[in-house]
C-alpha positions in Angstrom: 95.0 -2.9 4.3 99.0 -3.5 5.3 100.6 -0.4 6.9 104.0 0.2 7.4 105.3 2.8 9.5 108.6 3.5 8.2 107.2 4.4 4.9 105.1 7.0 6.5 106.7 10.8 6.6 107.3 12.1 10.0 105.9 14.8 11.6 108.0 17.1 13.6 109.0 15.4 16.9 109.5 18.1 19.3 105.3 18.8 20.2 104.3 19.6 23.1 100.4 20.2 23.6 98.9 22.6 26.1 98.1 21.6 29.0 94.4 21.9 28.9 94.4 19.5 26.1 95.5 16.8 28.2 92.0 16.4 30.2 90.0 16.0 27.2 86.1 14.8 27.4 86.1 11.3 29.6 83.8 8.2 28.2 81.0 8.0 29.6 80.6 4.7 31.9 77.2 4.1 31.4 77.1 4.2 27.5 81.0 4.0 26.1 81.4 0.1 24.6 83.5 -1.6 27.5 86.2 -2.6 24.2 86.5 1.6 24.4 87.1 1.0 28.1 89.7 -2.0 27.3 91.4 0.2 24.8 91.7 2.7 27.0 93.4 1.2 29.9 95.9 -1.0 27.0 97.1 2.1 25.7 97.0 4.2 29.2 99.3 0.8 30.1 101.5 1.0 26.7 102.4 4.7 27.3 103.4 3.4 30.7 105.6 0.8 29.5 107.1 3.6 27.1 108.0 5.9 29.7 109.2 3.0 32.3 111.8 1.7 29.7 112.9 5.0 28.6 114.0 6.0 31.6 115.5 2.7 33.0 117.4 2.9 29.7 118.2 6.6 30.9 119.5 5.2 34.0 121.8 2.5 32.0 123.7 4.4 29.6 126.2 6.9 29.9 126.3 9.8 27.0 124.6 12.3 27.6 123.3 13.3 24.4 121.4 10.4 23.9 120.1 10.7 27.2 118.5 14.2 26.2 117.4 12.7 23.1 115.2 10.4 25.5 114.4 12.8 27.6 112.6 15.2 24.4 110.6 11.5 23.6 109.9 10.3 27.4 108.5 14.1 27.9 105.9 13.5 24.9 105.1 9.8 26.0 104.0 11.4 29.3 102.2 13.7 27.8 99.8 11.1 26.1 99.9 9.1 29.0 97.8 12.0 30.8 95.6 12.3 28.1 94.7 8.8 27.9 94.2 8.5 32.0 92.0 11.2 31.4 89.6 9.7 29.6 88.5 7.4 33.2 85.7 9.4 34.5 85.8 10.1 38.0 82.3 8.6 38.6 83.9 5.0 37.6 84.6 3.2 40.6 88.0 1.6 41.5 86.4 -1.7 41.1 83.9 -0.9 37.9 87.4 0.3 36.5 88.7 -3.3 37.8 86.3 -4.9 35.8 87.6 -3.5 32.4 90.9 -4.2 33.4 90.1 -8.0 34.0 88.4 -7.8 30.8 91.2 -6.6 29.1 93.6 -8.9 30.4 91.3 -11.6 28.9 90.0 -11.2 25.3 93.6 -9.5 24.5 95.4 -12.6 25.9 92.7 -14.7 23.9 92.8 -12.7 20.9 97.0 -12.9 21.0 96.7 -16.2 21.5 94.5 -17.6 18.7 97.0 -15.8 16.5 100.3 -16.5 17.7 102.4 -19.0 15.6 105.1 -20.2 18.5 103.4 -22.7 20.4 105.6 -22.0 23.4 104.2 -18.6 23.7 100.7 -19.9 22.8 100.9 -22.1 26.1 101.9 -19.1 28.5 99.3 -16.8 26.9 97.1 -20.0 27.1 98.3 -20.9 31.4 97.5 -16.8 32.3 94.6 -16.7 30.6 92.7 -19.0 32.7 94.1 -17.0 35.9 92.6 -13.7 34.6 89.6 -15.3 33.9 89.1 -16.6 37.4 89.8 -12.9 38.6 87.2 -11.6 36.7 84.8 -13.7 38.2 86.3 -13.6 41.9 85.8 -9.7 41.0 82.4 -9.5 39.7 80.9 -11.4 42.3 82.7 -8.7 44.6 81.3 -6.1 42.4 77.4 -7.7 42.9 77.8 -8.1 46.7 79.8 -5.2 47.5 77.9 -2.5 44.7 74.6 -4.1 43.5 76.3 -4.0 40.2 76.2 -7.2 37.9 79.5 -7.7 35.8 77.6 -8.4 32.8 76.4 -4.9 32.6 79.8 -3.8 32.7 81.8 -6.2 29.7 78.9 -5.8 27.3 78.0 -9.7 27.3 81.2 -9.4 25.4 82.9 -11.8 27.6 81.4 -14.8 29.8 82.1 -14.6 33.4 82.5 -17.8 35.5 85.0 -19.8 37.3 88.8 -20.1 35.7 91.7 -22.1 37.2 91.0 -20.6 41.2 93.1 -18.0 42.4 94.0 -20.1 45.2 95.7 -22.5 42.6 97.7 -19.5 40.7 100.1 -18.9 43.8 103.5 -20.7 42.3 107.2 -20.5 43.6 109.0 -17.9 41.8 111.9 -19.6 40.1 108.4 -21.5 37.9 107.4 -18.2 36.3 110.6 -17.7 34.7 110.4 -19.0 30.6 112.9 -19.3 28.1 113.0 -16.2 26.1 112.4 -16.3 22.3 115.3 -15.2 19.8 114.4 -12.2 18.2 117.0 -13.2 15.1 114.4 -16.0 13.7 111.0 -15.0 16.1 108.0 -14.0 14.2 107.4 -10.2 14.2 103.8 -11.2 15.7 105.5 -13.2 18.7 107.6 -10.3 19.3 105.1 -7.9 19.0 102.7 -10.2 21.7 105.5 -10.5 24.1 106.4 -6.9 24.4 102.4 -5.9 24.6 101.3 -8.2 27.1 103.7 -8.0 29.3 103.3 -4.4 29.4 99.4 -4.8 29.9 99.9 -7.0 32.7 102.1 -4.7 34.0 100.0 -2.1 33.8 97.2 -4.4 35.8 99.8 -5.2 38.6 100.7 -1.5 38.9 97.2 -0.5 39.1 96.4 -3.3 41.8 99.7 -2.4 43.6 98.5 1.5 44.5 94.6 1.0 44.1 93.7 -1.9 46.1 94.5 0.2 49.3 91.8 2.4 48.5 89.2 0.0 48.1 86.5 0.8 51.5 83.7 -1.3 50.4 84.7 -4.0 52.7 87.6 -6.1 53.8 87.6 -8.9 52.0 87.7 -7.2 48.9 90.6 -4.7 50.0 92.3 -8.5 51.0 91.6 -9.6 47.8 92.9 -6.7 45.6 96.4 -7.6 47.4 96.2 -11.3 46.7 96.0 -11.0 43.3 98.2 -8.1 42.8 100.4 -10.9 43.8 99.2 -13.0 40.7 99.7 -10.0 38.2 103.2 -9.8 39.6 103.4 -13.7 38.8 102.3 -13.1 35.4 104.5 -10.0 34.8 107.8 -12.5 35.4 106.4 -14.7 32.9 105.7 -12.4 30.6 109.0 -10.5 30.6 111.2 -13.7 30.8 109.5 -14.6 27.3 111.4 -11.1 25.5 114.8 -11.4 24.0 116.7 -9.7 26.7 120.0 -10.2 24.3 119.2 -7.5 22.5 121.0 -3.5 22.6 119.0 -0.7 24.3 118.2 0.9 21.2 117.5 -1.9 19.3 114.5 -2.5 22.3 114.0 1.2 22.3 113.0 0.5 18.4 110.9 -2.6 19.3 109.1 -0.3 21.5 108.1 2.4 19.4 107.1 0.5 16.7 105.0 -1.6 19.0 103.2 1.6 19.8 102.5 2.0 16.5 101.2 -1.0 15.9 98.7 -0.7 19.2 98.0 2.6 17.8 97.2 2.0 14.3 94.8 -1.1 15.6 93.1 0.8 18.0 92.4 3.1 15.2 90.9 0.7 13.2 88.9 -1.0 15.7 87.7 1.9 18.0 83.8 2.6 17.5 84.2 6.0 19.6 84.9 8.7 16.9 85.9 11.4 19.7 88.7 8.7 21.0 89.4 7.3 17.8 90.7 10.6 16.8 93.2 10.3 20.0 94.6 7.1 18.8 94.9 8.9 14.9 97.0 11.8 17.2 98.8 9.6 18.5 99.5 7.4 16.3 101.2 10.3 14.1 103.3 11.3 17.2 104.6 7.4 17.6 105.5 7.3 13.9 107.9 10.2 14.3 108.8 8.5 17.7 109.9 5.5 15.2 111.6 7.4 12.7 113.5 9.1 15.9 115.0 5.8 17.2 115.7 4.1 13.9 118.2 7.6 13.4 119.5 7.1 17.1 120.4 3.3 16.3 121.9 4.5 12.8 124.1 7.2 14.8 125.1 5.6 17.7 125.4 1.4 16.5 125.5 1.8 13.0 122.9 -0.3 12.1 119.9 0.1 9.9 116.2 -0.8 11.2 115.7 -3.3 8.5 118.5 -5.2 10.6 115.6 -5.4 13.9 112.8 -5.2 11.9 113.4 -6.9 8.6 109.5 -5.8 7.4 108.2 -3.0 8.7 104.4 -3.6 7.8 102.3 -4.8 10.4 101.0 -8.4 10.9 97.7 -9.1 11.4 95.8 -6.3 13.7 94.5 -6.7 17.3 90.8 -6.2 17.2 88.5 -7.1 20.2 85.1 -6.2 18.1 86.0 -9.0 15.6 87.1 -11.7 18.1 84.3 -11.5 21.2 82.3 -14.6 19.9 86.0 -16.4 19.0 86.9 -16.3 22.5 84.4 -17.3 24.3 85.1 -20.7 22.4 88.7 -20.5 22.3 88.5 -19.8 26.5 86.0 -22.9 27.1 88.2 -25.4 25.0 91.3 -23.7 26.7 89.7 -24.2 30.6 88.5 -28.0 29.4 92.4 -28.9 28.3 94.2 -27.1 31.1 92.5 -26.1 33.9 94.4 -28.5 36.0 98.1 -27.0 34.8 100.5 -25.3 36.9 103.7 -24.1 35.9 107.0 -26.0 36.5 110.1 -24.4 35.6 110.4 -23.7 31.8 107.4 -25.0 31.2 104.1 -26.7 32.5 102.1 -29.7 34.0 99.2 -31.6 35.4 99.2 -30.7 38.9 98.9 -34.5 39.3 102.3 -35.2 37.5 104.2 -33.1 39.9 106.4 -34.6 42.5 104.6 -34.3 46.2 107.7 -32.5 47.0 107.4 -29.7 44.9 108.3 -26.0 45.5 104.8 -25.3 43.9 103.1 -27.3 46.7 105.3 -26.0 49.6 104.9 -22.8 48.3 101.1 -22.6 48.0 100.4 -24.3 51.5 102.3 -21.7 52.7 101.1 -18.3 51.6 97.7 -19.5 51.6 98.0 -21.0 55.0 94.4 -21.6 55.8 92.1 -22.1 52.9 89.1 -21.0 54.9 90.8 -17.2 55.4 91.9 -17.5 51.8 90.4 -13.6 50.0 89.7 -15.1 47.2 87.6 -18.0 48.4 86.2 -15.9 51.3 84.1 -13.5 48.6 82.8 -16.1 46.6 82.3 -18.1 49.9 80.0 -15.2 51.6 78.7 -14.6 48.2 77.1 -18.1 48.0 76.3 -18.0 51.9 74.3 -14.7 51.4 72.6 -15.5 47.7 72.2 -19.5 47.7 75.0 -19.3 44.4 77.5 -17.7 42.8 77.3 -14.5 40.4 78.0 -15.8 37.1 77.3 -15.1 33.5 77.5 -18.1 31.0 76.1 -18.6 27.7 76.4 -22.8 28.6 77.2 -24.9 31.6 81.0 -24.8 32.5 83.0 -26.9 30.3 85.3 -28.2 33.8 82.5 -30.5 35.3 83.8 -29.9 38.8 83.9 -26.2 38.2 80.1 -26.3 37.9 78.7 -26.5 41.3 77.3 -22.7 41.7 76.6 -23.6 45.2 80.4 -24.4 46.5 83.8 -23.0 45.4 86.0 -25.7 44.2 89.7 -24.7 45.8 91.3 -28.4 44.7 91.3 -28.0 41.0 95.1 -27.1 39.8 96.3 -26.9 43.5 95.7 -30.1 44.8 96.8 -33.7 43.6 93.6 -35.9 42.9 93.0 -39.6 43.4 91.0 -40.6 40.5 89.5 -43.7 41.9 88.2 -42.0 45.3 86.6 -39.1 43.1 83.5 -38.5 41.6 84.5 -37.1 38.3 88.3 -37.7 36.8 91.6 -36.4 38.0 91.9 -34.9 34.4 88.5 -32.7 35.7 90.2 -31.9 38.6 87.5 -33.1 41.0 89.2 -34.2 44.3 
């Protein structure tokens, strides 16, 4: 059924909500679908996005007036921002919440991906996607040695959980996570749409690893590992970000940004098998449209344009909806590790870690912050892991589509990192065995 937002009447924008309603009923952890718990943490991550660029835009522009007018939204943003955070019971765990997030950084990028029509974006959903899937997996088997708690309990058997392109490998120089940006003149409104969301759920992820992986007093390796890959996130998060049309006017973005919300919220609507939550998202989703209405006036006022100039057709492309695409991605993510596993970015784009000069920033770079592969986090947990259970935690449906990524009793730290001679290996340098 096609929605369109700007065809919807708004409700009154000025409403602010008691604030006992903003601590409604958490999930619980032990029965609530983990795509509830995804949802939950994309949308706690979209109203953080909303609030972050409202008030960077605050700090950019000079009339005062429109800065109050941004205020009255940014007030109401943080308003459902609480109310979403509040639905993370305070039994979950930092790292059972971890879990979710890890999931939700994969079936969405996998989801986004299988849809998205510009190939260049398709490729960086396609590069990060095999990172977050090897955190999942570093984290999981954390979560079994450190909790007692296998993973799969956690995403459902929703997603598969096993070796991506290593952590180890992900660690690039800076100036390689920078893309070209698309033009938002001639971009798809669905390639807009998956820029602006995933690098705010990325963001999100970073933010979350940034402040919570200080906390984590399980052990040390996994309070080391929550700051190497908060590293990675913030990898991502430049990627992600150099992909949007920076050209474009503060309230032409501020527009892109509210209707994105509505978008998130409408599909989250749709999808969400919770009825209690569901009716959050519907609440929400009524406050965004009048959020939407609000910004197309402000552009109209203040740079005479109409919203049909930055968003030629309101309705919404196709939806997101993780319920629909589980079994899709566990295909699309097995064909995805087969072709790629052995990428690594190089400037605007990327290639075989075999291709790459042997005086690359990428390899300087990585020997260096890595130093020693031994005291590397993420090799140390899967490491002690294997050392204290004979293998790896994993869950997989079939055997690893990356022959060298098979071995369950040794963690491969070559593959995407280090440059293979295919005649001295056992397997091919395309299958990055070294």
């Amino acid at each position: 059924m096609s929605f369109n937002p700007f065809n919807e009447k708004p409700e009154k924008l000025a409403v602010f909500e008691n604030r006992k309603l903003l601590c409604p009923k958490p999930y619980n952890k032990n029965e609530a679908d983990p795509y509830t718990k995804v949802r939950t943490i994309l949308m706690n991550g979209t109203e953080f996005e909303a609030e972050s660029f409202q008030r960077n835009m605050a700090r950019h522009i000079t009339d005062n007036e429109l800065r109050r007018e941004l205020a009255l939204v940014r007030r109401i943003e943080q308003q459902q921002q609480k109310k979403i955070m509040n639905l993370k019971p305070k039994d979950e765990s930092i790292l059972e919440h971890t879990i979710a997030y890890e999931q939700l950084a994969v079936d969405l990028t996998a989801l986004m991906a299988q849809a998205e029509p510009d190939e260049y974006v398709r490729k960086a959903l396609d590069f990060a996607l095999l990172e977050d899937f090897d955190h999942l997996y570093r984290y999981a088997d954390l979560l079994e040695m450190d909790m007692g708690i296998k993973a799969e309990k956690l995403v459902g058997k929703y997603t598969e959980i096993m070796p991506g392109r290593p952590t180890i490998s992900e660690h690039r120089y800076p100036t390689d996570d920078v893309k070209r940006r698309i033009d938002n003149k001639i971009a798809s409104p669905l390639t807009k749409l998956h820029a602006m969301i995933i690098t705010a759920a990325e963001q999100q992820t970073m933010n979350y690893y940034m402040n919570q992986g200080a906390f984590y007093d399980l052990s040390e390796v996994g309070r080391q590992l929550y700051t190497e890959i908060a590293m990675i996130e913030e990898q991502h998060v430049s990627m992600y970000e150099s992909l949007n049309d920076s050209s474009v006017t503060w309230l032409e973005c501020l527009l892109m940004h509210e209707y994105t919300e509505c978008y998130l919220y409408y599909s989250m609507m749709q999808d969400e098998c919770d009825e209690y939550i569901k009716k959050i998202w519907e609440s929400h989703l009524l406050q965004e449209i009048s959020h939407l209405h609000n910004a197309a006036r402000l552009l109209a006022k203040y740079e005479k344009k109409e919203w049909q100039q930055v968003i030629p057709d309101g309705t919404f492309p196709e939806l997101i909806s993780f319920s629909k695409m589980s079994e899709n991605n566990k295909t699309y993510i097995r064909n995805v590790l087969k072709k790629t596993v052995t990428q690594t970015a190089d400037r605007d784009g990327w290639k075989e870690v075999n291709k790459m000069p042997d005086n690359a920033d990428f390899f300087k770079y990585n020997r260096r912050v890595n130093g020693n592969v031994a005291s590397v986090a993420s090799h140390k947990v899967i490491d002690k892991y294997i050392l204290e259970a004979g293998e790896d935690y994993r869950f997989q449906e079939f055997e690893h589509p990356v022959k060298s990524l098979r071995s369950r009793c040794e963690d491969n730290v070559n593959v995407g990192r280090v440059k293979c001679d295919s005649k001295a290996s056992t397997g091919s340098a395309k299958d990055g065995t070294c």
